[in-house]
C-alpha positions in Angstrom: -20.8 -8.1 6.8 -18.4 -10.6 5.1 -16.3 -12.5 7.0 -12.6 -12.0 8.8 -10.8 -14.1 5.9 -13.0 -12.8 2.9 -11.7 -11.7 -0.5 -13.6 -8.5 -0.5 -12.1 -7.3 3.4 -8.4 -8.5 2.0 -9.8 -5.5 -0.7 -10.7 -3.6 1.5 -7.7 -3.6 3.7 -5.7 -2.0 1.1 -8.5 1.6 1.0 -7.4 1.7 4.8 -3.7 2.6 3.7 -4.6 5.9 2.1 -2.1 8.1 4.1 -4.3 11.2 4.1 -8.4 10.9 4.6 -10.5 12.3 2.5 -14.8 12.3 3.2 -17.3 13.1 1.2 -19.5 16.2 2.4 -22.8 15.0 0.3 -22.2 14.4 -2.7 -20.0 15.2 -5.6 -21.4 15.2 -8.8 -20.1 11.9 -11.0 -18.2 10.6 -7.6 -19.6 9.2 -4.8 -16.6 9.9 -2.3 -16.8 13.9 -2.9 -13.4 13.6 -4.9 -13.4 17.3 -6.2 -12.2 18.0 -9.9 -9.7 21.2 -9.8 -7.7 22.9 -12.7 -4.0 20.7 -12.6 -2.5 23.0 -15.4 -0.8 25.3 -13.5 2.4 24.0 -11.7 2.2 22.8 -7.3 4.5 26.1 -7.0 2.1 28.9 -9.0 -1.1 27.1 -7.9 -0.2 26.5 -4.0 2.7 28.6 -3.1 3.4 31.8 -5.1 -0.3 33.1 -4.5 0.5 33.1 -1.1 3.8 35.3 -1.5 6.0 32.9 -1.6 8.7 32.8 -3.9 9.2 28.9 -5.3 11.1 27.1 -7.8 10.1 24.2 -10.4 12.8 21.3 -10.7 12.1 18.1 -12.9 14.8 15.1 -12.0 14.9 11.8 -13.6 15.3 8.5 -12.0 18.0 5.7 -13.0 15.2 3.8 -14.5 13.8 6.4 -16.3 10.7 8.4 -14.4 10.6 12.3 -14.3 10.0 13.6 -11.0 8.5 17.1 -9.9 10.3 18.5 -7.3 9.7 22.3 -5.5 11.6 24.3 -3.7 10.5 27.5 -1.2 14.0 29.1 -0.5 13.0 31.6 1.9 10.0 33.1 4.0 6.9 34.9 2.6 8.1 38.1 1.4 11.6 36.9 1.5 11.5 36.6 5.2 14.8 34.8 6.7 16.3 34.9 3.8 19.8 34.7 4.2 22.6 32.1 3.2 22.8 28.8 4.1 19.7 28.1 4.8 19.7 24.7 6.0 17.5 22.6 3.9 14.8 20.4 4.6 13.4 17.7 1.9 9.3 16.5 2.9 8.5 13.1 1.3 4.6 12.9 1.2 2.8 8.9 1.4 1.0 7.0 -0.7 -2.6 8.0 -2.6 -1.0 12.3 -2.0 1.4 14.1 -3.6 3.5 17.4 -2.1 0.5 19.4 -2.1 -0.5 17.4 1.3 2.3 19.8 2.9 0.4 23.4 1.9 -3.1 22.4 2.7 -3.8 24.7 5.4 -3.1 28.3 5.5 0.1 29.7 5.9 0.7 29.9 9.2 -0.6 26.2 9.6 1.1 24.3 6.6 3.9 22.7 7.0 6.1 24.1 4.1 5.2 27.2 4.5 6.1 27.1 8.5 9.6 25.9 7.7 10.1 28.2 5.5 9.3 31.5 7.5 11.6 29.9 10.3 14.6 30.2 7.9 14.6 26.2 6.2 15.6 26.3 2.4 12.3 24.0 1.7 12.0 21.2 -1.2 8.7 19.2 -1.7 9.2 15.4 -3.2 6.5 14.1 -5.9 7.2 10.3 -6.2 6.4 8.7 -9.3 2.5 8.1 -10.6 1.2 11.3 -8.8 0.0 14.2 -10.7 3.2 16.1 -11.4 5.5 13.0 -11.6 3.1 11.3 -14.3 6.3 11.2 -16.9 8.7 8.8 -17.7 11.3 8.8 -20.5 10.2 6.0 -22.7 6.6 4.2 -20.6 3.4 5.6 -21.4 1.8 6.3 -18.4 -1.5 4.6 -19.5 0.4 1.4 -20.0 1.0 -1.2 -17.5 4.7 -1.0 -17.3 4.7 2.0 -16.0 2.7 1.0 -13.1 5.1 -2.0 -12.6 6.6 -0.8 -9.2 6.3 -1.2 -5.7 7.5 1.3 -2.4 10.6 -1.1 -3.1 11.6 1.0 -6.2 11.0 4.5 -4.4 13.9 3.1 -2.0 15.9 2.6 -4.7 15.2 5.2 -7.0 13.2 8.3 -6.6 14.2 8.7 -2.9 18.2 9.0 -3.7 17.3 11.0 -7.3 15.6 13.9 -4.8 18.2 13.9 -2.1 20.8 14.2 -5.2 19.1 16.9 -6.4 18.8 19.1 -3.3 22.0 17.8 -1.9 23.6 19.2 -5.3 21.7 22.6 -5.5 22.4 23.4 -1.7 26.0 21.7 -0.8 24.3 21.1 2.8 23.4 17.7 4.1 19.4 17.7 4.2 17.2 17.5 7.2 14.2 15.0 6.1 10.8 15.1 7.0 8.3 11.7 6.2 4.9 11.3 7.0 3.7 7.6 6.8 4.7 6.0 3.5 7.2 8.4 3.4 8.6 7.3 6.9 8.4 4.0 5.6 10.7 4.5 3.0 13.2 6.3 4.6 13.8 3.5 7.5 14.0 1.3 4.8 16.9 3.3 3.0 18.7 4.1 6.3 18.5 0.1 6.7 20.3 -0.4 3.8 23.1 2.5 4.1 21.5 4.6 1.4 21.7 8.0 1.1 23.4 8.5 4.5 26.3 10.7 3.5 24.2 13.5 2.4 21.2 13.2 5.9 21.4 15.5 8.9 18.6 14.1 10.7 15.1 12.7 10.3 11.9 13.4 11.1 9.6 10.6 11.1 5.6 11.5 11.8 3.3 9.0 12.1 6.1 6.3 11.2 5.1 3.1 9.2 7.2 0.3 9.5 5.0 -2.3 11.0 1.6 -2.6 9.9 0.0 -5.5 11.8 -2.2 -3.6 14.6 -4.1 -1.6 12.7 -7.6 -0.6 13.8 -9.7 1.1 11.3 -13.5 0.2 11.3 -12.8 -0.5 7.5 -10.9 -4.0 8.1 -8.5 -4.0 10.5 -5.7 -7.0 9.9 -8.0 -8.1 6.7 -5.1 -8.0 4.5 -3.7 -11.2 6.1 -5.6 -13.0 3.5 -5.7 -13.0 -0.1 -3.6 -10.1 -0.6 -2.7 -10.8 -4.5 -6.7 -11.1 -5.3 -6.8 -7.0 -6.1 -5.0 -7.9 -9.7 -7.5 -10.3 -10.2 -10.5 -8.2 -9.1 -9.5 -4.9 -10.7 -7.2 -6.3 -13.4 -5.7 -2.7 -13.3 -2.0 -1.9 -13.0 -2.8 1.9 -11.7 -5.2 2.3 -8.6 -6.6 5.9 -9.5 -9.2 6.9 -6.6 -10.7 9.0 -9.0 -11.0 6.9 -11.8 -14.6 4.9 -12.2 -13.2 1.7 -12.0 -11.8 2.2 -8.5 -14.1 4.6 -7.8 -17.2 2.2 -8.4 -15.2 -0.5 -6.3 -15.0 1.8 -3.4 -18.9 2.6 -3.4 -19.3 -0.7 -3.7 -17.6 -1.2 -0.1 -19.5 1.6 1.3 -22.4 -0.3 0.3 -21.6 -3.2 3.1 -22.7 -3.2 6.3 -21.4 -1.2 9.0 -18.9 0.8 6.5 -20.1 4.5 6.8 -18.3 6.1 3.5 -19.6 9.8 5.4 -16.9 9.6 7.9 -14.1 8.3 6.3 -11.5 10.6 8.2 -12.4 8.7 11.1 -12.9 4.9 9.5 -9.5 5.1 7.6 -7.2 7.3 9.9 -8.6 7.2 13.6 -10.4 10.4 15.6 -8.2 13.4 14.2 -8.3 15.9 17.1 -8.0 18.6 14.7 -8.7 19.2 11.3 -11.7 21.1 10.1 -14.3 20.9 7.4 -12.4 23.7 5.3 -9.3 22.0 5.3 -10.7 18.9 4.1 -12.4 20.4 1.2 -9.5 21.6 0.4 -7.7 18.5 0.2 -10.6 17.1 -1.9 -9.8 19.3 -4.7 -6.2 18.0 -4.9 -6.6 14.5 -3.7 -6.4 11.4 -3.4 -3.8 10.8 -5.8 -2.7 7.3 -8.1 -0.5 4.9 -7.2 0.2 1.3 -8.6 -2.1 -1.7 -7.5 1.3 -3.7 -7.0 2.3 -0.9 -4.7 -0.9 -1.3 -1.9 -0.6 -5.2 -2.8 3.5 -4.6 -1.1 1.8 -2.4 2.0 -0.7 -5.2 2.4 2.2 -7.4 2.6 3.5 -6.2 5.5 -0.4 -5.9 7.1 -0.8 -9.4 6.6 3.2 -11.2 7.6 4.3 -8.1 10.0 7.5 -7.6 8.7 9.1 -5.4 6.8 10.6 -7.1 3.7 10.6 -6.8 -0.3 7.7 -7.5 -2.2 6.6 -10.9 -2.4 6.2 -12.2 -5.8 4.1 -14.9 -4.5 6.1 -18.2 -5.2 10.2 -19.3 -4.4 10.5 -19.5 -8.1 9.6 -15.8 -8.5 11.1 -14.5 -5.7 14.8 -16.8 -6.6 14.4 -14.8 -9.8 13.9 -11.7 -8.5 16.6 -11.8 -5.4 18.3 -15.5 -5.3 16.4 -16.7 -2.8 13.4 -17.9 -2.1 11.8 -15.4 0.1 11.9 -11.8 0.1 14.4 -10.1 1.6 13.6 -8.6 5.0 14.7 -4.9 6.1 16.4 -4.7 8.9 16.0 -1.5 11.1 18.7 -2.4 13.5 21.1 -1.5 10.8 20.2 1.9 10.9 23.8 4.1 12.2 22.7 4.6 16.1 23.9 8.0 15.9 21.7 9.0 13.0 19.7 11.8 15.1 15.7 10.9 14.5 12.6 12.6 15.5 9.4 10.1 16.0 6.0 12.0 16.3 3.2 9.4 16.9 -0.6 9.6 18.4 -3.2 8.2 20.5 -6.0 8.0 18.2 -3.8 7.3 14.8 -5.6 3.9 13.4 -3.2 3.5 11.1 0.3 4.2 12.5 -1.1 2.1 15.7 1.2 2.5 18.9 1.5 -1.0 19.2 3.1 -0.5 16.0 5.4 2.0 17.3 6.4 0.2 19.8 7.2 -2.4 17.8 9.8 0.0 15.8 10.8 2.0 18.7 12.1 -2.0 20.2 14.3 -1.8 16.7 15.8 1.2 17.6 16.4 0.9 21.3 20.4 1.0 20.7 19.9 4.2 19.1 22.6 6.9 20.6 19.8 8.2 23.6 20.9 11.8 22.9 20.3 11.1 19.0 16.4 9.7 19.6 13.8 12.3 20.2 10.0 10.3 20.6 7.2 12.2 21.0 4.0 10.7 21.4 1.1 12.9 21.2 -2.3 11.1 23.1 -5.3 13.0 20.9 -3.6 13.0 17.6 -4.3 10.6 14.6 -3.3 10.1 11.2 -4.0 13.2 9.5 -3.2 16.1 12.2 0.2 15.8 11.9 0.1 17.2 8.3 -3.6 19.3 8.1 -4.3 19.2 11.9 -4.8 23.1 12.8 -2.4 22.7 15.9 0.2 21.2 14.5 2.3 24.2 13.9 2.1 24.1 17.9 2.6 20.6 18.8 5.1 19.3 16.2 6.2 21.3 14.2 8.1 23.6 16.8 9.5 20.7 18.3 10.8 19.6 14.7 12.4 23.2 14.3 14.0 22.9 17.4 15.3 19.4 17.0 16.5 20.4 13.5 18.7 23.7 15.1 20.4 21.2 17.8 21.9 19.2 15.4 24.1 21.9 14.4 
């Protein structure tokens, strides 16, 4: 195996931020990692949510610099169940390498959107820019490199306040906000900063990714502390499509090293998930992983490697003076976050991603938080992917979520 302080584990590092696992079940034909081609023509809401008896809406929202978002909305219950007015709504913000179809993986009565919305939440799914739906932008090509020219900096700043706009303005209600890693990451850093405050109930945070230095995935654990910026080099690619060859043939080339079993990926990338099944993986094969920007995992392997949670690091003070007047990159800081902001922080045992040193590290951040406006819930057998595709879920969490929601008025 290559060494701690190798290029190729710095590489590697960045395949262990895939929020959601994926694992190949043989072999797929043309893929190695069982990637599974389905039909994208058809819209998130007819091919994920209607067929189940749903009734769901299609919203496209452009950002202040110029990308078009997807955005859906489930209004009511199947069959119109709990439909009355008012229903409070609830915004989910998926993570990186997914898209919103990561919240109606499992049936029904075990998916997350679908849960809310037969216990009376007006629901709206987020698409950030780069994934399938959200593959627009007013003037960019998506197949040039400008348009890959972000980081999770950028989703702060732009795509997260264009979808809370948007539902704020179609409901009139503050939103409730649910985040699963990358998208817990993004909201702490908003909160940080004031944004988007004025228009938030409350938060729910699962698997929460703020600090990224105690990772423990058998794929590379703190490898990114080194030689993050090599990936451009190595892949000269502004998009980092999982799908595509040139990624794809990077990856089997990592699953070619010693000691890397690419057959058990669930468990390398995201820890021992208690509970998600075979079925429910294939399922999620046919609709992900999804693209996101190489300078985007360079930023998350940022914070890997310097275990803080700042802006990205344009590599040198004369870069990052241009970029913010000052020589290094601006840090976030959680302790700015309104104490009486209610939050709701689901983490677990086994999560080898979202590692409970970790937590602890934010939870010490937010230990002036109002204590009757702080709900933490730490769940011992749970890792990275139950909390979205895990069958109990719905049992564990989700409840709790519903419940925390309806006491905050």
């Amino acid at each position: 195996m290559a060494p701690r302080n190798s290029p190729i584990l710095s590489i590697l590092s960045l395949v262990i931020l895939v929020v959601q696992p994926y694992r190949a079940f043989g072999s797929s034909r043309g893929n190695p990692f069982g990637f599974i081609t389905d039909d994208n023509s058809a819209g998130m809401c007819a091919s994920a949510v209607i067929v189940h008896g749903y009734k769901c809406q299609e919203f496209e929202v452009t950002t202040d610099d110029g990308f078009i978002l997807s955005v859906q909305r489930i209004p009511k219950g199947r069959d119109g169940v709990g439909g009355g007015a008012n229903r409070p709504p609830v915004l989910l913000q998926h993570g990186v390498l997914v898209d919103g179809v990561t919240w109606l993986q499992n049936s029904p009565e075990q998916s997350p959107a679908m849960i809310l919305a037969d216990n009376g939440f007006d629901v709206w799914i987020s698409n950030i820019r780069g994934t399938r739906y959200s593959r627009r932008h007013v003037t960019l090509d998506p197949n040039s490199s400008d348009y890959w020219n972000w980081t999770w900096d950028d989703l702060v700043v732009h795509d997260l306040p264009t979808v809370i706009d948007l539902v704020f303005q179609q409901t009139g209600q503050k939103i409730h906000y649910i985040g699963h890693s990358m998208g817990t990451l993004i909201a702490l850093a908003s909160f940080s900063e004031g944004r988007n405050l004025d228009k938030i109930k409350s938060a729910a945070l699962l698997s929460p990714v703020a600090y990224l230095s105690h990772m423990t995935t058998a794929l590379g654990v703190v490898a990114a502390r080194a030689f993050v910026s090599e990936i451009t080099t190595i892949f000269g690619l502004a998009e980092f499509n999982p799908r595509g060859e040139p990624v794809s043939n990077f990856l089997k080339a990592l699953c070619a090293q010693a000691g890397v079993d690419c057959y058990d990926l669930i468990t390398a990338l995201t820890g021992k998930n208690c509970c998600v099944n075979a079925t429910t993986v294939e399922h999620f094969l046919k609709n992900e992983p999804q693209s996101t920007s190489t300078k985007n995992l360079v930023h998350l392997s940022q914070t890997v490697r310097d275990g803080v949670l700042s802006k990205y690091d344009y590599g040198s003070n004369d870069f990052n003076q241009a970029h913010y007047g000052e020589a290094k990159p601006p840090k976030y800081n959680l302790t700015n976050i309104p104490h009486d902001l209610p939050l709701f922080l689901s983490y677990g045992g086994q999560d080898a991603l979202s590692d409970v040193q970790d937590v602890e590290t934010l939870l010490d951040y937010l230990k002036f938080h109002d204590v009757d406006k702080l709900h933490v819930q730490y769940i011992k057998d749970f890792a990275h992917a139950d909390f979205i595709i895990g069958i109990t879920a719905k049992d564990i969490v989700y409840n709790q979520i519903i419940a925390f929601f309806r006491n905050q008025g």
